[in-house]
N, C-alpha and C positions, 0 to 999 in steps of 0.2 A: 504494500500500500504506500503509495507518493506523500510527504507530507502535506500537500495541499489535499490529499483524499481524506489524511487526519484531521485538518484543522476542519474538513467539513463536515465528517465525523461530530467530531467535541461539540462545532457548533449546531447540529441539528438536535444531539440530545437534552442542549441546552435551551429548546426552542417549546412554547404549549403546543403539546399534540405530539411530541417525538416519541419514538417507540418506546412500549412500555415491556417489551420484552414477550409480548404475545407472539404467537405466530404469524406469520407473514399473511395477508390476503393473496388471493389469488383472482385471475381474470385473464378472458380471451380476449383479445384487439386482432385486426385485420394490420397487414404493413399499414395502409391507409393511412390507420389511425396515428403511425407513424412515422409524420412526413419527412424523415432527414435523407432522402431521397434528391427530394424538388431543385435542390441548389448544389453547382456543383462543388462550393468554397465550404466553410467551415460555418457554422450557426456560432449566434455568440452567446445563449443561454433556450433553459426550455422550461416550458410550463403543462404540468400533468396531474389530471384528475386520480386522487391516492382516495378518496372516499367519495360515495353518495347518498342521500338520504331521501327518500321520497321519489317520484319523477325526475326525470334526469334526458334531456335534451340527448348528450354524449355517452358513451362507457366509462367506465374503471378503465384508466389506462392509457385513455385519446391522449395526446401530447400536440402542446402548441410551440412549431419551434420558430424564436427568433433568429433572424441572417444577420451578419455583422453591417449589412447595409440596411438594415431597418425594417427588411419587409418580415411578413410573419406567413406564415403556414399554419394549415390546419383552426380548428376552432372547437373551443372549451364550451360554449352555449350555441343557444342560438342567435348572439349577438350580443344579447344583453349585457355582459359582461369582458367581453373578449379585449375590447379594449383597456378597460384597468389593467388586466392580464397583461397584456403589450406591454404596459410605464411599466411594473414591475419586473418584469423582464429586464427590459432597459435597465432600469438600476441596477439586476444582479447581476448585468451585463458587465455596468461599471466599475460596481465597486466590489464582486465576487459576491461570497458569501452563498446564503439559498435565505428564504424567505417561506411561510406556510402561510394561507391564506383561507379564509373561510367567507365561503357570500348564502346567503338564504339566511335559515334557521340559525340562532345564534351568532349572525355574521356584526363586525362594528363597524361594518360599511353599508349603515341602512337607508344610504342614498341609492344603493344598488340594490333591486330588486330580483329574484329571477320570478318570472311570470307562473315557472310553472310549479312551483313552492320548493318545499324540500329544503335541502343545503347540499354544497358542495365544497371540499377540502382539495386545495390545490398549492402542489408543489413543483415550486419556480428553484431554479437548480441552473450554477453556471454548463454552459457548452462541455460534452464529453471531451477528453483527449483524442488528438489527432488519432492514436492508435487505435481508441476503443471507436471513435467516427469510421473510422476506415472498416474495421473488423462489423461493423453492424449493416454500412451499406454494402459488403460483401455478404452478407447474410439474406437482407432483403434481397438482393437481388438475385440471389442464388433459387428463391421461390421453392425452401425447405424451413417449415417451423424451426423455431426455437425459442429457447426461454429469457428473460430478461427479468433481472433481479433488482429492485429500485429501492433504493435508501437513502441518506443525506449526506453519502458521500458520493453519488450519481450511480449512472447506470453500471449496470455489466453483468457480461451473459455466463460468468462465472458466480457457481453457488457461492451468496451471500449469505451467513449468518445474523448479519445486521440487516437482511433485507426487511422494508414493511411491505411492500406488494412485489409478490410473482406474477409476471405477464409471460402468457401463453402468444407467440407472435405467430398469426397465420398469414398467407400469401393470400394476396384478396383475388374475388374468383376470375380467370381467363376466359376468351371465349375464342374458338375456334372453329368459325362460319365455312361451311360449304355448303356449294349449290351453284344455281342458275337462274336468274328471273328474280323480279319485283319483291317477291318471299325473303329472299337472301340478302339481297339490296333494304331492306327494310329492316331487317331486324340486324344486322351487324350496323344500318345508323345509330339504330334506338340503344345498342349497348354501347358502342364508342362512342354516343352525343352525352351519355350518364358518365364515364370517364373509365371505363372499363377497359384493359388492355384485350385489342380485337384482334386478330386474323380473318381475312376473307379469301381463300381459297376458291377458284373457279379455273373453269374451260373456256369461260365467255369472257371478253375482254367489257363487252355493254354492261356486264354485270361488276366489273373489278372499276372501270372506269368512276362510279361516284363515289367511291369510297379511296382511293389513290390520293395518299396526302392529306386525307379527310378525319385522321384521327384511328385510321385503322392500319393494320397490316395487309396489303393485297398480296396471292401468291396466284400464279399462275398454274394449271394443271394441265401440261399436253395431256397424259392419260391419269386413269385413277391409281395407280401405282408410284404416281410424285405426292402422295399424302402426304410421303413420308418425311417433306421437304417440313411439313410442321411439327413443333414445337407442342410437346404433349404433357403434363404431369396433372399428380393427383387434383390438383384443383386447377382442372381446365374442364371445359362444357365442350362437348362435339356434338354440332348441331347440324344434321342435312336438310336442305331443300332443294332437290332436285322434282321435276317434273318426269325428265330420262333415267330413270330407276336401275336401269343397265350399269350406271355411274356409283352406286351406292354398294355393291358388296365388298369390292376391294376398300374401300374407305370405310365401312363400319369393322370390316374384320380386322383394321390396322386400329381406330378405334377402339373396340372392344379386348385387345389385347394389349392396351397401355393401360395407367392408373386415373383415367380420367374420370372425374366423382360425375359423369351425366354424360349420358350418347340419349341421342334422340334424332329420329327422321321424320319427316313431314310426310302427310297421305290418310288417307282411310284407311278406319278399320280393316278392309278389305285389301288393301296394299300393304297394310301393315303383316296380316297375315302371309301374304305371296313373300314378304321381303322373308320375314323369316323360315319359311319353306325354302326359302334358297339358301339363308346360310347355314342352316341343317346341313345339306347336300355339300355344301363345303365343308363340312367338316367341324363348324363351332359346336363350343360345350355350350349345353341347357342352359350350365350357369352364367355363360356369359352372355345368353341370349337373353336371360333373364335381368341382364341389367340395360337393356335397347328398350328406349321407352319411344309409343309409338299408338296412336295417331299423339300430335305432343300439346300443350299448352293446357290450360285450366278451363278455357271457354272452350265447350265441344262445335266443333262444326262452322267453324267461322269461315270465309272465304274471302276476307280484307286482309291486305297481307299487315297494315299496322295493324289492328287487332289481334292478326294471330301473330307479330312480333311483341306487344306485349303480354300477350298471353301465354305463350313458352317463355321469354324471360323472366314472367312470376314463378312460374313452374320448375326453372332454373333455379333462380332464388330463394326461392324453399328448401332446392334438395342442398345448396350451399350452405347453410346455414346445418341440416342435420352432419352434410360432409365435415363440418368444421369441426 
């Protein structure tokens, strides 16, 4: 431990609300909730929800990080507060140290309300070391949980003893569009226009064309054996819309044989059936048939392709949240 990790130490225990020797909390956050990603230079302090009481805008664990140029990332309410948050930043920017901070119930900042009652306990904490920055954006971006131990000597994904909260960090969910036609074009907008990291994989240049440069990943597919050209893991979505069904058993079998928490193809009942009649005959296990979901989304029978792009994306978002 660095002396400056000690003096933050002494000084957190020294602070109302420091640990009392209880066990740690615990909590899941998405990278998201994470943003030391957004900039590529160093932040110059962070600000993170360690308790909540009542309704609660964010999670346990959201983090707001300030940039040595002032901008800020991420947000602790829904506004209401996020600016105090900021100035104290700023200060612990300046003058180091950490600070604890309470607004709601019991808060002595009863200019500051939050609307939706409750309280929350927020710990503002100078910028991690260049090392442990460097070791945690290699982490997020690596798109493999891990654990984060937070106390009033800062982060690290090394077991803390002095930890007050365990954060569980998951990779927020991917999405990995293929198809052709208005279907595919529509719903790889709707998840890249929410801020979701997209792929759009096609054969048709009409269909890659409004989404090139638009917030997503476009891939080209001369035949359905370039799947493989995409990028797959546990928390990715594989989603078909193909009308040319022909194009769908090489790409679900490449699918259904990676760790992707969601495969799903577009069609009828009836199509849904035939698809899986054929990859029986190829050779897939039951059980992984059994994870191809199919006709897809939560509205039955829609035939707009925005309504059935937010309706498989809720449907997505559901089974992400059990993945996690």
């Amino acid at each position: 431990m660095t002396m400056q990790q000690q003096d933050l130490r002494r000084a957190a225990a020294a602070m109302p609300g420091a640990g009392t020797g209880a066990p740690a909390a615990r909590a899941t956050i998405r990278a998201s909730d994470l943003p030391l990603a957004v900039s590529a230079g160093r932040p110059a302090a962070l600000a993170l929800i360690l308790r909540t009481e009542g309704a609660s805008y964010r999670p346990v664990g959201a983090t707001m990080v300030l940039g040595r140029d002032g901008a800020v990332a991420g947000t602790l309410s829904s506004g209401c507060i996020d600016a105090d948050i900021a100035e104290h930043a700023k200060a612990v920017a300046r003058a180091g140290g950490l600070r604890r901070l309470r607004y709601g119930a019991g808060s002595p900042f009863i200019d500051l309300t939050l609307p939706c009652g409750g309280g929350l306990d927020i710990l503002v904490l100078p910028a991690p070391s260049a090392d442990v920055l460097a070791d945690l954006r290699a982490r997020l971006a690596s798109r493999e949980p891990f654990s984060l131990a937070v106390s009033g000597a800062g982060l690290s994904v090394a077991p803390d003893t002095g930890a007050e909260l365990v954060l569980r960090v998951l990779p927020d969910p991917r999405f990995a569009v293929f198809g052709k036609g208005p279907e595919a074009v529509a719903f790889a907008r709707m998840v890249a226009g929410a801020g979701y990291e997209t792929v759009l994989a096609s054969p048709d240049s009409e269909t890659l064309a409004p989404l090139a440069g638009r917030g997503a990943t476009v891939v080209h597919l001369p035949q359905p054996s370039a799947v493989e050209q995409v990028a797959l893991d546990a928390f990715t979505a594989g989603v078909l819309f193909f009308h040319d069904h022909d194009w769908e058993p090489a790409i679900l079998c490449h699918l259904l044989a990676s760790r992707a928490f969601y495969v799903g193809a577009q069609g009828s009942r009836r199509t849904a059936e035939n698809r899986l009649a054929r990859l029986r005959a190829a050779g897939v296990a039951e059980a992984d048939l059994a994870r191809l979901r199919g006709p897809i989304g939560v509205i039955p029978s829609t035939r707009d392709a925005r309504t059935l792009a937010a309706s498989v994306l809720a449907e997505v978002l559901a089974e992400a949240v059990v993945a996690g």
